[in-house]
C-alpha positions as CSV (number, residue, x, y, z in Angstrom):
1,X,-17.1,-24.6,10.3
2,X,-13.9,-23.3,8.8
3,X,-11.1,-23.0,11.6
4,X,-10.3,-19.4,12.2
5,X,-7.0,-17.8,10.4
6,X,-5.7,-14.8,11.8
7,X,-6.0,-11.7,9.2
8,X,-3.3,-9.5,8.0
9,X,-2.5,-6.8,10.1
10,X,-0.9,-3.9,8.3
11,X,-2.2,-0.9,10.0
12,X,-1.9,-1.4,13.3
13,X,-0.5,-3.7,15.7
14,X,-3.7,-3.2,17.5
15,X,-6.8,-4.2,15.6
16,X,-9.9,-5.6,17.2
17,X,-11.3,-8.9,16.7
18,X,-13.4,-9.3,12.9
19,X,-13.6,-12.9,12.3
20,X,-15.7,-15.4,11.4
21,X,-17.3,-17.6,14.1
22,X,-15.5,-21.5,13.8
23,X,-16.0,-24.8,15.6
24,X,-13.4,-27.8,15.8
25,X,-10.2,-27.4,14.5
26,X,-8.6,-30.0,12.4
27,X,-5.8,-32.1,13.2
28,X,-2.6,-30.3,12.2
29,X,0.6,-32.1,11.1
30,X,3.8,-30.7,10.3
31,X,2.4,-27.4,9.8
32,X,4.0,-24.9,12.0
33,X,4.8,-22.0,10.0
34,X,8.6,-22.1,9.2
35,X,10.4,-19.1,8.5
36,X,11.6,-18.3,5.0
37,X,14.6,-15.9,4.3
38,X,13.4,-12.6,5.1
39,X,16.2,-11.5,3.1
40,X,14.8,-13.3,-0.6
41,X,13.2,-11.1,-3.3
42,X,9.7,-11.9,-3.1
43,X,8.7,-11.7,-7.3
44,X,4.7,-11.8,-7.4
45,X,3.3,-13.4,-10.9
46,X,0.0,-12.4,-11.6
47,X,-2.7,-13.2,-14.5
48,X,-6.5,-14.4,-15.3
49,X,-7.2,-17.3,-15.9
50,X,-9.2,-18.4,-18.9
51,X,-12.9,-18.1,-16.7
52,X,-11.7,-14.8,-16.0
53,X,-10.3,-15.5,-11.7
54,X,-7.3,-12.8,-11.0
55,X,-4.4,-15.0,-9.7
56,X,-1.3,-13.9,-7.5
57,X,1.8,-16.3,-6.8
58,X,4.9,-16.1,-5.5
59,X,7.0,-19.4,-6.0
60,X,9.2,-20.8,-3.4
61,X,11.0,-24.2,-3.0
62,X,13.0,-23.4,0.3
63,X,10.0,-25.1,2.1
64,X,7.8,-29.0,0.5
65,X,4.4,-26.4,1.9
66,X,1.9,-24.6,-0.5
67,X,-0.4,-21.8,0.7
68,X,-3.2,-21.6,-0.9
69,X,-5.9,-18.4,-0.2
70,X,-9.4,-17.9,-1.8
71,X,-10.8,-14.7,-1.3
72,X,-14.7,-13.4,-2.3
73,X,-16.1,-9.9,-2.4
74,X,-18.7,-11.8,0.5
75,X,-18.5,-10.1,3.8
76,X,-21.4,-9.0,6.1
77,X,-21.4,-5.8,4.3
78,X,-22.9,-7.8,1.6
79,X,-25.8,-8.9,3.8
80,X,-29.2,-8.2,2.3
81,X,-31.8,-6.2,4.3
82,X,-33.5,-8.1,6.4
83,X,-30.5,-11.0,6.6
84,X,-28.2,-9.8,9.0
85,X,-25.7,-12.9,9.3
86,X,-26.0,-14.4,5.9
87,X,-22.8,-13.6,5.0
88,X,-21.5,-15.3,7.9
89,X,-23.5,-18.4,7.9
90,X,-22.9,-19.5,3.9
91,X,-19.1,-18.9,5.0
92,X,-18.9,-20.9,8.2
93,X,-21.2,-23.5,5.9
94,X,-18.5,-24.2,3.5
95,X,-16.8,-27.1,4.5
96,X,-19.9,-28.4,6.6
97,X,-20.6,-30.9,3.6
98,X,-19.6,-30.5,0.4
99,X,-19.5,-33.1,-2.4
100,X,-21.9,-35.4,-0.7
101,X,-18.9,-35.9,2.1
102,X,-19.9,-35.0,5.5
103,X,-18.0,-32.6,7.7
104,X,-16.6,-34.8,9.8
105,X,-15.5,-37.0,6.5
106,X,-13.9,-34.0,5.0
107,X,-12.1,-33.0,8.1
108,X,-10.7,-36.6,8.4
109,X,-9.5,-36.6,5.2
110,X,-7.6,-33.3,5.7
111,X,-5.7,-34.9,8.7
112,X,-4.6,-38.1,6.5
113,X,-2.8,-36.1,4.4
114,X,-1.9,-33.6,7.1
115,X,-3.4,-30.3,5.2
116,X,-5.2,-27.4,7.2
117,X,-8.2,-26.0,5.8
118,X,-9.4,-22.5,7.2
119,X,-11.1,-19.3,6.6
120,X,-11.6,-15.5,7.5
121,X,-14.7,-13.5,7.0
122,X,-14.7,-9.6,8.1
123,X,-17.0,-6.5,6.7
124,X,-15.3,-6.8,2.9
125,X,-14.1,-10.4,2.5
126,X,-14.9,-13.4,3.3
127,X,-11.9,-16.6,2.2
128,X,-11.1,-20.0,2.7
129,X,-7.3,-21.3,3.1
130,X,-5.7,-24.3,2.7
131,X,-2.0,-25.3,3.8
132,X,-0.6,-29.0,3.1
133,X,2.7,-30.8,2.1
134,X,3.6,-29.9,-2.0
135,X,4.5,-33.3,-2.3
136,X,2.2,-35.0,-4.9
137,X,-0.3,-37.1,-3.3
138,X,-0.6,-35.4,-0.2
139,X,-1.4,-32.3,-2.4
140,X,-3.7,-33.5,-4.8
141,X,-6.0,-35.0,-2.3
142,X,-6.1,-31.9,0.0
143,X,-6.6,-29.6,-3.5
144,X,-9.5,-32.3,-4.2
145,X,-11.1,-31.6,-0.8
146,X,-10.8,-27.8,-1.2
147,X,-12.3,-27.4,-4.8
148,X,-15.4,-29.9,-3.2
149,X,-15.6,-26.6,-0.5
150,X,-15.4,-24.0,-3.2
151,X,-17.5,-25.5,-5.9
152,X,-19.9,-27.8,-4.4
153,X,-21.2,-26.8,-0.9
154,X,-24.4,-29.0,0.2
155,X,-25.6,-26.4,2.8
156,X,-27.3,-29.7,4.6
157,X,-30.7,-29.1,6.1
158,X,-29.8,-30.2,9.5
159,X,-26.8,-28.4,9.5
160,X,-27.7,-25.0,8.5
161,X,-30.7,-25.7,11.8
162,X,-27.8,-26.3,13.9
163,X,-25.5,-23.6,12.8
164,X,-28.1,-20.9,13.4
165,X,-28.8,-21.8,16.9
166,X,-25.0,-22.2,17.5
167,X,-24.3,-18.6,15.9
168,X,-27.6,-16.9,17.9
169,X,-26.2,-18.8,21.3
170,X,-22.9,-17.3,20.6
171,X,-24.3,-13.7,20.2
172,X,-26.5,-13.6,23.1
173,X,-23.4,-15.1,24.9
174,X,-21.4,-12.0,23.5
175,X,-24.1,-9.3,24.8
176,X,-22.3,-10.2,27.9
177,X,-18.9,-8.7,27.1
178,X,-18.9,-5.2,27.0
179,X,-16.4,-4.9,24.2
180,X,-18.1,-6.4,22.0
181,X,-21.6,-4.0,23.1
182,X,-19.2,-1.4,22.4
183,X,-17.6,-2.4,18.9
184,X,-21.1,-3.1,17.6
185,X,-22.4,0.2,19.0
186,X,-19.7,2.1,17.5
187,X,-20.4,0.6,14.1
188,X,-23.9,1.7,14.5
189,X,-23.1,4.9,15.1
190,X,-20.6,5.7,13.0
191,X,-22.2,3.9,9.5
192,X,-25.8,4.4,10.6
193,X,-27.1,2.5,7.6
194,X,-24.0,2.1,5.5
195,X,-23.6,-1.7,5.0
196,X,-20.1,-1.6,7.3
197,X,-22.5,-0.8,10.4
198,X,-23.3,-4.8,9.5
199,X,-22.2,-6.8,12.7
200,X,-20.4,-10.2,11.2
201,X,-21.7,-12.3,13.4
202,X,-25.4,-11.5,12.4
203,X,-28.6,-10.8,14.2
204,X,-30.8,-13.5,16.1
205,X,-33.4,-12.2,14.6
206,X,-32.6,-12.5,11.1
207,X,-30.2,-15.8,11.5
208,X,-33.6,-17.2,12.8
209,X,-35.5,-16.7,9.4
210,X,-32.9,-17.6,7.1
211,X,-33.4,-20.6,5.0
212,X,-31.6,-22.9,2.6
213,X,-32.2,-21.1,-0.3
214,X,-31.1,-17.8,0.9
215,X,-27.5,-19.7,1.4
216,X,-27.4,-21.5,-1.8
217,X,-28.6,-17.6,-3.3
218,X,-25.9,-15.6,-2.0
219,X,-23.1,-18.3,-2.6
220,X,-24.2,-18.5,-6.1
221,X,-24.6,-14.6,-6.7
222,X,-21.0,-14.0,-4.2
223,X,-18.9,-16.9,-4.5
224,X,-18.4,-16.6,-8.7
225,X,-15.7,-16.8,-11.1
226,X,-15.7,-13.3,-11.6
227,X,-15.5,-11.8,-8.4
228,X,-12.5,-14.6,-7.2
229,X,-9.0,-13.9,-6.1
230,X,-6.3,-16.7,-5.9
231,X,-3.2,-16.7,-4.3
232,X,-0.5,-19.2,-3.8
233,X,2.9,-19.1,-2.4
234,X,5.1,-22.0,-2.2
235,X,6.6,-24.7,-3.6
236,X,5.1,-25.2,-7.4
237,X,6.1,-23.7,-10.5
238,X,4.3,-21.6,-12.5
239,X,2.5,-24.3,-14.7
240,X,1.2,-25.8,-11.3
241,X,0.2,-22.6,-9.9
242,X,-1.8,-22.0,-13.2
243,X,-3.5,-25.7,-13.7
244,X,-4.5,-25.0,-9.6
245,X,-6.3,-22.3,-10.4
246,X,-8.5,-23.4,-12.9
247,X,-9.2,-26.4,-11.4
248,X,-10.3,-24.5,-7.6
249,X,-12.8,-22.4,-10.1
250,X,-13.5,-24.4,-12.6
251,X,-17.6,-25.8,-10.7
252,X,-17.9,-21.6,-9.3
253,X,-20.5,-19.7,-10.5
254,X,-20.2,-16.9,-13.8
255,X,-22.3,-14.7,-11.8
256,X,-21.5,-11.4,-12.8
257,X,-18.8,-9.2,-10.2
258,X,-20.3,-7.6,-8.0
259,X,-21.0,-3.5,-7.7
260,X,-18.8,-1.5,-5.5
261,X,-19.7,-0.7,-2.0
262,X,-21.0,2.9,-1.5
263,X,-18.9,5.5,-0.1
264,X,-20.1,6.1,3.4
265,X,-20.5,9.8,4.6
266,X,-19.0,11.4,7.5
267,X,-20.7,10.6,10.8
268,X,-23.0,12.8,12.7
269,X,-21.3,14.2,16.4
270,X,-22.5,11.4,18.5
271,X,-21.9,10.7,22.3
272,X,-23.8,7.2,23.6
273,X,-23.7,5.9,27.2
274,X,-24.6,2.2,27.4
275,X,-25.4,1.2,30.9
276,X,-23.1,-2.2,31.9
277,X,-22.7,-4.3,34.6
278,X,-19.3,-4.0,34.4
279,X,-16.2,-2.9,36.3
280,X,-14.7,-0.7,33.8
281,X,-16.0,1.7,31.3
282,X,-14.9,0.3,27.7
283,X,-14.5,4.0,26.1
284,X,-14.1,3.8,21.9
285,X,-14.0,7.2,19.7
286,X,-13.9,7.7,16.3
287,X,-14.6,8.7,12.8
288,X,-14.9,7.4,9.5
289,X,-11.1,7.2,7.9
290,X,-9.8,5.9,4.7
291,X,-10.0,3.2,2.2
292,X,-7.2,0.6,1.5
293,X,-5.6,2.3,-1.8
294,X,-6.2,6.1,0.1
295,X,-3.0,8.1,-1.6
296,X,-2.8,8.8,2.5
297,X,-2.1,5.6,3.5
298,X,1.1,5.8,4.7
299,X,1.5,9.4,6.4
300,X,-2.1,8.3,8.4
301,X,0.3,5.0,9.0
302,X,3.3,6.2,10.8
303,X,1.6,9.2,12.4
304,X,-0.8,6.6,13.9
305,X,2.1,4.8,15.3
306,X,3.4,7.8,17.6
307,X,-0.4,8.6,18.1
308,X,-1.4,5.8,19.3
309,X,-0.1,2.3,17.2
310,X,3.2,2.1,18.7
311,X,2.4,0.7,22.5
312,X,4.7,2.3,25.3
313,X,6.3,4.9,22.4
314,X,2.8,5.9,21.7
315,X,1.3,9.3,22.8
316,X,-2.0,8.1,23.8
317,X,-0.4,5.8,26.2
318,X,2.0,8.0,27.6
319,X,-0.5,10.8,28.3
320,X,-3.5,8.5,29.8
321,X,-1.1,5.8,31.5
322,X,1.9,6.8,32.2
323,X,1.0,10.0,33.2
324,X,-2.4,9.6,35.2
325,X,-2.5,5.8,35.3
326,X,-6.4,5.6,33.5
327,X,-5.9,2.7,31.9
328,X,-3.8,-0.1,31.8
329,X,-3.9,0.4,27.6
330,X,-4.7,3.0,25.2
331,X,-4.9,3.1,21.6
332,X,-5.7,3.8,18.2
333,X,-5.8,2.5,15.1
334,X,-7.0,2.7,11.1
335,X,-9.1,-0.2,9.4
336,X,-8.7,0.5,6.0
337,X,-11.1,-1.3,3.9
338,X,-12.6,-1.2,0.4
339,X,-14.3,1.7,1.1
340,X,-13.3,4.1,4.6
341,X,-12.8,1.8,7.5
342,X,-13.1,3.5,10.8
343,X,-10.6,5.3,12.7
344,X,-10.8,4.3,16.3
345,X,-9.7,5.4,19.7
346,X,-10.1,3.2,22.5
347,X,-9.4,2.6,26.1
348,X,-11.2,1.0,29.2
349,X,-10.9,2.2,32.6
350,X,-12.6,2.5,36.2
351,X,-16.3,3.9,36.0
352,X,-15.3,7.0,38.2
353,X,-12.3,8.3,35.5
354,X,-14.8,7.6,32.6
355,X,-14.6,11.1,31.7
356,X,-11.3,12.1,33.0
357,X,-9.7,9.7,30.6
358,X,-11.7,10.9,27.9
359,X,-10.9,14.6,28.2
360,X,-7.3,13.3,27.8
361,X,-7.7,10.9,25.4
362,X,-9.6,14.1,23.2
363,X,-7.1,16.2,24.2
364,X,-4.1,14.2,22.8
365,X,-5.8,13.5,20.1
366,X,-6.7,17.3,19.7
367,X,-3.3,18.4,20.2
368,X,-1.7,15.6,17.6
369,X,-3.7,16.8,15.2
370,X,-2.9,20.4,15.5
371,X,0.9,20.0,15.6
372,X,1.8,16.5,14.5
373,X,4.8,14.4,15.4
374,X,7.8,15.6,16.4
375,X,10.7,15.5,14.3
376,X,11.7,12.7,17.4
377,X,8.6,10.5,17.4
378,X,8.5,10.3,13.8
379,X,12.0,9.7,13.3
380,X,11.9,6.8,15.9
381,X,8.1,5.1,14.3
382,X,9.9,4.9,11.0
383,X,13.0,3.4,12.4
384,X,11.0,1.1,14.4
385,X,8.5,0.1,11.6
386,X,11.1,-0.4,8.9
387,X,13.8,-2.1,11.0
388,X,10.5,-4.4,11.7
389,X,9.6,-5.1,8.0
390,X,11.7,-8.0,7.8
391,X,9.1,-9.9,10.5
392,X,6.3,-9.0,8.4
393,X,7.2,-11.7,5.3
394,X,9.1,-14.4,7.3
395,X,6.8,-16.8,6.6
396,X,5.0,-18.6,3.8
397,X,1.9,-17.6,5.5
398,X,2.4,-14.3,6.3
399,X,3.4,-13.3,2.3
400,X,0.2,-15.4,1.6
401,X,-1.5,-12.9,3.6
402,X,-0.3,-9.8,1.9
403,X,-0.6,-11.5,-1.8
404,X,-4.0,-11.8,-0.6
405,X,-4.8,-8.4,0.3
406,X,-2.6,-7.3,-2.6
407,X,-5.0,-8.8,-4.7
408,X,-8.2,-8.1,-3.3
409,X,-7.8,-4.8,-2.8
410,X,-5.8,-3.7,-6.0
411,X,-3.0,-2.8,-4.3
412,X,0.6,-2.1,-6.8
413,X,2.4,-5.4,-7.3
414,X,5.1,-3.6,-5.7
415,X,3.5,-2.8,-2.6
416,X,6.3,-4.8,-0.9
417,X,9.4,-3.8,-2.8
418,X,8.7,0.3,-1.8
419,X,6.7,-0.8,1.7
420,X,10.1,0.7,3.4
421,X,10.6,3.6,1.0
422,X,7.1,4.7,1.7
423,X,7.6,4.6,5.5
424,X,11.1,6.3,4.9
425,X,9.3,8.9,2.7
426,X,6.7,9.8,5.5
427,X,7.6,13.7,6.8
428,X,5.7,16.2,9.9
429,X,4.3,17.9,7.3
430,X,2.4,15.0,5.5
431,X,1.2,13.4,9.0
432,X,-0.2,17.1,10.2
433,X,-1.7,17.4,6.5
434,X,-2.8,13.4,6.3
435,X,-4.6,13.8,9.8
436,X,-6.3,17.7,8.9
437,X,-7.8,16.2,6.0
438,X,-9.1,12.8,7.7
439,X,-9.9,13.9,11.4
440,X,-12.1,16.6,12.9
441,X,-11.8,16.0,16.6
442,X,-14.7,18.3,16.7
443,X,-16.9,15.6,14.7
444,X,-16.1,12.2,16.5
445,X,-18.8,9.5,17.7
446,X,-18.2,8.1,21.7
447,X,-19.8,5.0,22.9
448,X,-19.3,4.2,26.4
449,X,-20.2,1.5,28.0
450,X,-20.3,0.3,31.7
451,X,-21.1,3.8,32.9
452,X,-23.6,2.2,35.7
453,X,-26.0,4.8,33.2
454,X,-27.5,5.0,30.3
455,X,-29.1,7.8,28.2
């Protein structure tokens, strides 16, 4: 399967874990990412090409590297009824033969030319990358090998056997971890049956009946010309950039793009136990909180930081660790997607302060709510995230990450350019506002679990 590539981060430092399952890494050559002047104007080019595939770029010849990300409207929220995990199988099945070359042929060619092919699947998106050398020969061949991924997946028989019990070994190993009980209870609960209450990994269940077909169906009906995002960042010019684009979309699919999620609605109150055998309650609490392109993305940003994104500066951590040593960590977080992502609040601690920590954690989250940041907190998030900023695009890889959300999500062009001037514009009042309009601590969904209890 593709090897795992961390996603962007842009919320919060603290997101959990949404990524695709992955086996056997390929051999990696000279491909460290190397920093790139965090001081250089980053000019994105956009366009369509001819087929109709939207195309970001950003050229750069401080570095002989190219980045290249394809992204699909193709998460699990996209699994049909009945197929929980279909998303993530066709994804993982990518690069498991393609062309008529066998995995194990296609990850030996990547290593000859030293390229690195990987992916990232979550609830919206599912992708492939590929980093290599720009040089010429070295590129061509590991551009050859990605466009055989893309266009011409074989979805082997055998393979597709073994994938499944590999993928329903690996969730009944999970079961195990309380974190992960919790995460997909808290997705339950607060989606009911919104697609986004869609685990990634899948269901044994379903993973058990699905065939062949059902991959080669949803890779033709997802992974189409229409519903494609490019981007590329490094060293080619624009006519390269443009010639690479057709030629990764040229064998994909014309099916038509695909409808918008629905919105989901507001949760139901909700408070589950889950009974663990576990040394520590894994507490998470939550509601249903904004899309990617929400006008109040940026007040819910930096007041998320003093609330509970900013680590030891945060008020969460403060008031249940510092203060009453209930957990070692503390946090929250918002998951903006294309449609509301969750907001979540989560901490673990010992069975016996399950609900002492919880009564704090509500309260802080109560009281931040009612009265917002101080003039002190805020002042010091926004110095904190903006003297930061700089980290964010030191890399070819990290830009390739924004360009890619960028472009998925139909972000401005200039979402980089005014990132700092939209944390510097952030004030109390548009936190307080952001948070009344977003959060009703009076309609949250709990899951606990490792209570020793359940009901």
């Amino acid at each position: 399967m593709l090897i795992n590539a961390p996603s962007i981060r842009v919320l919060s430092i603290q997101f959990p874990a949404v990524k695709t399952m992955l086996i056997k890494p390929f051999l990696v050559v000279l491909l460290l990412a190397l920093p790139l002047s965090a001081q250089a104007a980053l000019t994105i080019q956009h366009w369509q090409t001819p087929q109709g595939a939207r195309v970001l770029f950003v050229e750069s010849h401080e570095l002989p590297m190219l980045d290249v990300a394809v992204d699909f409207p193709a998460g699990s929220a996209r699994d049909p009824a009945g197929k929980a995990g279909l998303a993530q199988l066709t994804h993982g099945l990518l690069d498991q033969g393609a062309g008529g070359l066998s995995d194990t042929a296609i990850a030996h060619r990547l290593a000859d030319v030293g390229a690195v092919l990987s992916g990232h699947l979550d609830r919206d998106r599912a992708g492939v990358t590929l980093r290599t050398l720009s040089s010429a020969s070295e590129r061509e061949k590991a551009l050859e090998l990605l466009a055989q991924v893309l266009q011409r997946p074989d979805f082997p028989q055998a393979v597709v056997k073994r994938e499944k019990q590999r993928l329903i070994a690996s969730i009944r190993e999970a079961e195990a971890d309380p974190g992960t009980v919790a995460s997909k209870a808290f997705y339950r609960a607060l989606y009911g049956a919104h697609p986004y209450a869609h685990d990634t990994a899948g269901e044994p269940a379903a993973l058990e009946r699905l065939t062949r077909s059902d991959l080669q169906a949803f890779y033709r009906t997802h992974y189409s010309v229409p519903n494609v995002v490019i981007s590329l960042m490094g060293d080619v010019t624009r006519a390269e950039a443009e010639a690479i684009a057709v030629r990764l979309t040229a064998g994909l699919s014309q099916a038509p793009a695909l409808p918008a999620l629905p919105q989901p609605a507001p949760a139901a109150v909700s408070d589950k136990r889950i009974a663990h055998p576990s040394t520590q309650s894994h507490v998470l609490m939550g509601a249903v909180g904004m899309a990617r392109n929400d006008p109040d993305y940026f007040p819910l940003f930096v007041g998320n930081y003093v609330l509970g994104g900013g680590g030891f500066d945060s008020r969460l951590l403060k008031e249940v660790r510092d203060k009453r040593g209930y957990a070692y960590s503390a946090y929250s977080y918002f998951q903006p997607m294309s449609e509301a992502g969750p907001f979540q609040l989560g901490l673990q601690t010992k069975l016996e302060q399950t609900d002492d920590a919880l009564k704090v954690a509500q309260a802080t989250l109560r009281q931040f709510i009612a009265d917002g940041p101080s003039e002190a907190e805020l002042t010091q998030a926004k110095s904190n995230l903006t003297g930061g900023f700089p980290l964010r695009i030191d890399s070819n890889r990290k830009i390739l990450d924004y360009l890619s959300v960028i472009g998925f999500y139909n972000l401005p062009l200039d979402y980089l350019d005014t990132w700092v001037q939209q944390v510097d514009a952030v004030d109390v009042a548009a936190v307080k506002q952001a948070f009344a309009r977003r959060i009703d601590p009076d309609q949250l969904v709990t899951v606990v679990v490792g209570t020793g209890h359940a009901r």
